[in-house]
C-alpha positions as CSV (number, residue, x, y, z in Angstrom):
1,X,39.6,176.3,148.0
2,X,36.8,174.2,149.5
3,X,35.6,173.1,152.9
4,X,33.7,170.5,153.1
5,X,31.3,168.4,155.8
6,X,28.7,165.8,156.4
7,X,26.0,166.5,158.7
8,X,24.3,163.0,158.1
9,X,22.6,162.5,154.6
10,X,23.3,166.4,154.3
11,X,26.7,168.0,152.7
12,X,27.8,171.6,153.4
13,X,30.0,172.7,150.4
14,X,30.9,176.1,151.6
15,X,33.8,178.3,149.2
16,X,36.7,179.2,151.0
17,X,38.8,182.0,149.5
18,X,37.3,184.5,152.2
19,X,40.0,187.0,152.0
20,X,38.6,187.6,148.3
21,X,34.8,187.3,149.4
22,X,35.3,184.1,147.6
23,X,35.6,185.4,144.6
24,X,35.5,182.4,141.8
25,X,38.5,182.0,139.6
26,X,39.6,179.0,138.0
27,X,41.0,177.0,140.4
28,X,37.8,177.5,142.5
29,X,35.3,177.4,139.8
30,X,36.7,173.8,138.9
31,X,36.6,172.7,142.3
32,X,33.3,173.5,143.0
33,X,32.2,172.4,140.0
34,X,34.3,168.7,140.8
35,X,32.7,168.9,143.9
36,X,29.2,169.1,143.2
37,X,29.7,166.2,141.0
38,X,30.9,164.3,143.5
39,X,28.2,164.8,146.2
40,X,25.6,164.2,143.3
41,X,27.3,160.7,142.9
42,X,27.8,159.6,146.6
43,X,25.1,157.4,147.5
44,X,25.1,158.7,151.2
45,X,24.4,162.4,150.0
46,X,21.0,162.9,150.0
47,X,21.4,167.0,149.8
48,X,23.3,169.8,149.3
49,X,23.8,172.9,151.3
50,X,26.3,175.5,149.4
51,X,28.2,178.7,151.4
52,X,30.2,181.2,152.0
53,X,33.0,181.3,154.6
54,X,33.9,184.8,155.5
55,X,32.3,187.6,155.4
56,X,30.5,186.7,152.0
57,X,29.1,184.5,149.9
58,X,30.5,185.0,146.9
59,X,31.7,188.3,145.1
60,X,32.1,187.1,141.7
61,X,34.3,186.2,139.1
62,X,37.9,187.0,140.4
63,X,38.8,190.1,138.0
64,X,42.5,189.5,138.6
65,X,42.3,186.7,135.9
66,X,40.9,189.0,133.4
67,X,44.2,190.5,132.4
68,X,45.1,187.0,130.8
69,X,41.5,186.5,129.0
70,X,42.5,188.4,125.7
71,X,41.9,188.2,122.0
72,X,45.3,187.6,121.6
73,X,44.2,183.7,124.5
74,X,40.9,183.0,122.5
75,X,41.1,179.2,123.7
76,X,41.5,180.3,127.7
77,X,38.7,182.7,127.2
78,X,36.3,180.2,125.4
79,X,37.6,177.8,128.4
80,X,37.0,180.0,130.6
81,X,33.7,180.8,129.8
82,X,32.4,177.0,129.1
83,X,33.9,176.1,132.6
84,X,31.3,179.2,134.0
85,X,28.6,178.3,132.5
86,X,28.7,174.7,133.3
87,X,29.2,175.5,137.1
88,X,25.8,178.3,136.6
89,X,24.2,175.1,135.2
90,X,25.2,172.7,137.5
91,X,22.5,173.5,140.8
92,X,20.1,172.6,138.1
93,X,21.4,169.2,136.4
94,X,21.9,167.6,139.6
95,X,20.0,164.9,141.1
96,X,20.2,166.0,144.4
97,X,18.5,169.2,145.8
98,X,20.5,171.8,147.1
99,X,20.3,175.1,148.7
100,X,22.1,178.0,148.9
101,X,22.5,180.4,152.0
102,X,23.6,183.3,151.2
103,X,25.0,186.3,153.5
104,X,27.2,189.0,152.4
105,X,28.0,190.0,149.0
106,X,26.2,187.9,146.6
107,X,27.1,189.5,143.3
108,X,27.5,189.1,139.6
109,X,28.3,185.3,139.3
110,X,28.0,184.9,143.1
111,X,24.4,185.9,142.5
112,X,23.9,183.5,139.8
113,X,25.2,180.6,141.5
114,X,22.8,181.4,144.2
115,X,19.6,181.5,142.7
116,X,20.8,179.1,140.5
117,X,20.2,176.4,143.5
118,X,16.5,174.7,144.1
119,X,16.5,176.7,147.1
120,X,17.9,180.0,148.8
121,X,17.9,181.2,152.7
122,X,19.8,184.8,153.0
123,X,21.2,186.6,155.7
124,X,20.0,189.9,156.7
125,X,22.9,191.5,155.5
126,X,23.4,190.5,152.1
127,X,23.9,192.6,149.3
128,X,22.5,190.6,146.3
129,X,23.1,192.1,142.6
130,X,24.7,192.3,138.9
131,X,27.4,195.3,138.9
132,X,29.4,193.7,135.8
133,X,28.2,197.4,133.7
134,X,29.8,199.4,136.4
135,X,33.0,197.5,135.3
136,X,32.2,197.9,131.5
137,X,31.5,193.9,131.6
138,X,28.6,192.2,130.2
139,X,26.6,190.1,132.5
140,X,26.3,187.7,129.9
141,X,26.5,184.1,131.5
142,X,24.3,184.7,134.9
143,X,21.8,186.9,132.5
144,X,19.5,183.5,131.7
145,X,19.5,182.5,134.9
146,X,17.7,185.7,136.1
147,X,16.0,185.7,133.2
148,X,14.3,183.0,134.7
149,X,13.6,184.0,138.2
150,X,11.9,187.8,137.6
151,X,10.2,189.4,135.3
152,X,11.8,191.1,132.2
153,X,11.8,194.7,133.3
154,X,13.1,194.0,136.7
155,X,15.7,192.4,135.6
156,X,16.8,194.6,133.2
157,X,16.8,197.4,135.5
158,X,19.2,195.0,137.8
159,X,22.1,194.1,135.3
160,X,21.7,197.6,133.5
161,X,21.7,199.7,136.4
162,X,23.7,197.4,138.6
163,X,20.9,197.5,141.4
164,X,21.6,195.9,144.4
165,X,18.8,194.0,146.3
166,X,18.8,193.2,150.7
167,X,17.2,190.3,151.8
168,X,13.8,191.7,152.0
169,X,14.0,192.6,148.4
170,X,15.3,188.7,147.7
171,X,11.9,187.3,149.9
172,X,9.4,189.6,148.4
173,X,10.3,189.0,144.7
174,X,10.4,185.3,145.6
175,X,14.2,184.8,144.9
176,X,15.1,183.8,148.7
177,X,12.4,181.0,150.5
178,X,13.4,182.5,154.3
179,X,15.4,185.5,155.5
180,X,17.0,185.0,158.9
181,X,19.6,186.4,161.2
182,X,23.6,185.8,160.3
183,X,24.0,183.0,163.1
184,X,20.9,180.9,162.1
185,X,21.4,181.0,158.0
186,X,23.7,178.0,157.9
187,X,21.4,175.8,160.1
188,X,18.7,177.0,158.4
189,X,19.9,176.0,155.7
190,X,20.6,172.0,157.0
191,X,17.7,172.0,158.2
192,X,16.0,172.4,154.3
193,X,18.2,170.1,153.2
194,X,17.8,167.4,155.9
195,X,14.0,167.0,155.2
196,X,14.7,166.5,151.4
197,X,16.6,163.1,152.7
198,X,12.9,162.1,154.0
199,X,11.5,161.1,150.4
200,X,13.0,158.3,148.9
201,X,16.4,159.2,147.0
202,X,14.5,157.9,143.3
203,X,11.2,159.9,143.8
204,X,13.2,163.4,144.8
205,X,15.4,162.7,141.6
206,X,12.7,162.4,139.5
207,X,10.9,165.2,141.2
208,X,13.4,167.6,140.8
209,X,14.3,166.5,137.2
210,X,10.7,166.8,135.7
211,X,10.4,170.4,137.8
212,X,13.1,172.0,135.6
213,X,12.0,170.0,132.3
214,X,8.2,171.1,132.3
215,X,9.3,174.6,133.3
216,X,9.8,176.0,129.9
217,X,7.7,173.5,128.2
218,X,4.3,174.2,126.6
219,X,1.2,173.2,129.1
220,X,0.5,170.2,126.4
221,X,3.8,168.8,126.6
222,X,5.0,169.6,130.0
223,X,1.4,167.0,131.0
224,X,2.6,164.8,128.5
225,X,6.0,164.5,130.7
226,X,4.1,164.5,134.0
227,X,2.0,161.6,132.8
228,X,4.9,159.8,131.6
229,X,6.7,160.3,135.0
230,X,3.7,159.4,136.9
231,X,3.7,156.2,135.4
232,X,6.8,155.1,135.4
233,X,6.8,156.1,139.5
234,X,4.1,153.7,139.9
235,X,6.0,150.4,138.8
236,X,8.7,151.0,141.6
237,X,8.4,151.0,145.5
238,X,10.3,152.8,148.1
C-alpha cells in the first residue's frame, strides 16, 4: 500500500494503489497513518516528503467501501471516520516537517491531506478540488482544513460547487509554495525537505509546534507562547 525510501535525513512516503489514483481506504489510510508515526519517531528522519505513484496523488476516499458504512454499521462508520480525521490531522501534529507534492488528481480527501502538510510543490497537471456534493457527500472532515487555508467565500464556492483548481490557481491563492514540471516535482520536493535537516532536530520541532499553536490564538496569547518558547530555547545548545 506504501513505498517507502530514504534519501539521507529525508523520507519519501509516496501511496501506492495507482490503479485507483490512490484512492484512501482503510487499509491505506491506516498505513499511512502507521507510517507517518514511524518516521516522526525515527531519529534519522529529519523530514518528510509524501506522494503519489501513478498518475495521481490521491483521488480520495475509496467509495467502494461506502456500501458497508451504514446506519445499520454505526461502529465502522464512527471508526471509519475517527481513523480519517486523525490521518487529516496528522501533517500537523508531527514533529517533523513534511511536504507534499502533488501531481494529478488531488481531490476530496486527497486534497486535504495535501494542504494539510507544512508544505506543498504541484505538478502542472494537477487537478486540485472538493467534488464530494457532486456525489451527494458532505465534505465534512477536509472542510476545517480549508477552512484554514482560504478565505470563507472561496472556499465555499469550492466544496459547494465542487470547483476544481490547476496549479496556478494552488500558487496564486498561496496553497502550493512552487509549481513545476511533472519530472522535477519529486525532487523538488527532497530538496525542501533536505534543507529542513540543516537546523537542529530540537529547534525545527519547536518551530513547527509553536507555528500551528499561535495560529488560532489571540495576538496576547500567541506572544505569551512565543516568549515562553523563546526562553526555554535559550537554556539549550545545538
Amino acid at each position: 500500500m506504501l513505498l517507502r525510501d530514504d534519501h539521507g535525513p529525508v523520507r519519501v512516503i509516496r501511496l501506492n494503489r495507482p490503479d485507483k489514483h490512490n484512492a484512501l481506504n482503510t487499509e491505506l489510510t491506516r498505513a499511512l497513518l502507521d507510517e507517518l508515526l514511524a518516521a516522526d519517531a525515527d531519529g534519522s528522519v529529519r523530514a518528510v516528503v509524501l506522494a503519489g505513484e501513478g498518475r495521481s496523488f490521491c483521488a480520495g476516499a475509496d467509495i467502494t467501501e461506502f456500501a458497508d458504512l451504514t446506519p445499520d454499521n454505526q461502529d465502522a462508520v464512527l471508526r471509519r471516520a475517527e481513523l480519517t480525521a486523525r490521518t487529516q490531522l496528522l501533517p500537523q501534529q508531527l514533529s517533523k516537517p513534511i511536504v507534499s507534492v502533488v501531481w494529478g488528481n488531488a481531490l476530496g480527501g486527497g486534497a486535504g491531506l495535501a494542504i494539510g502538510c507544512d508544505m506543498m510543490v504541484v505538478a502542472d497537471d494537477v487537478r486540485f478540488g472538493y467534488p464530494e456534493l457532486k456525489h451527494s457527500l458532505v465534505p465534512a472532515i477536509v472542510m476545517t482544513g480549508l477552512q484554514r487555508q482560504i478565505g470563507r467565500k472561496l472556499a465555499f464556492e469550492m466544496i459547494s460547487h465542487g470547483t476544481l483548481l490547476d496549479a496556478d490557481d494552488l500558487v496564486r491563492l498561496g496553497l502550493a509554495n512552487r509549481r513545476v514540471s511533472r519530472d522535477k516535482a519529486l525532487d523538488t520536493g527532497i530538496e525542501i525537505a533536505s534543507k529542513w535537516s540543516e537546523p537542529s532536530s530540537m529547534a525545527m520541532a519547536a518551530t513547527k509546534d509553536l507555528f500551528y499553536r499561535v495560529a488560532d490564538l489571540p495576538v496576547d496569547q500567541a506572544m505569551r507562547a512565543g516568549r515562553d518558547v523563546n526562553a526555554i530555547m535559550r537554556g539549550f545548545r545545538g
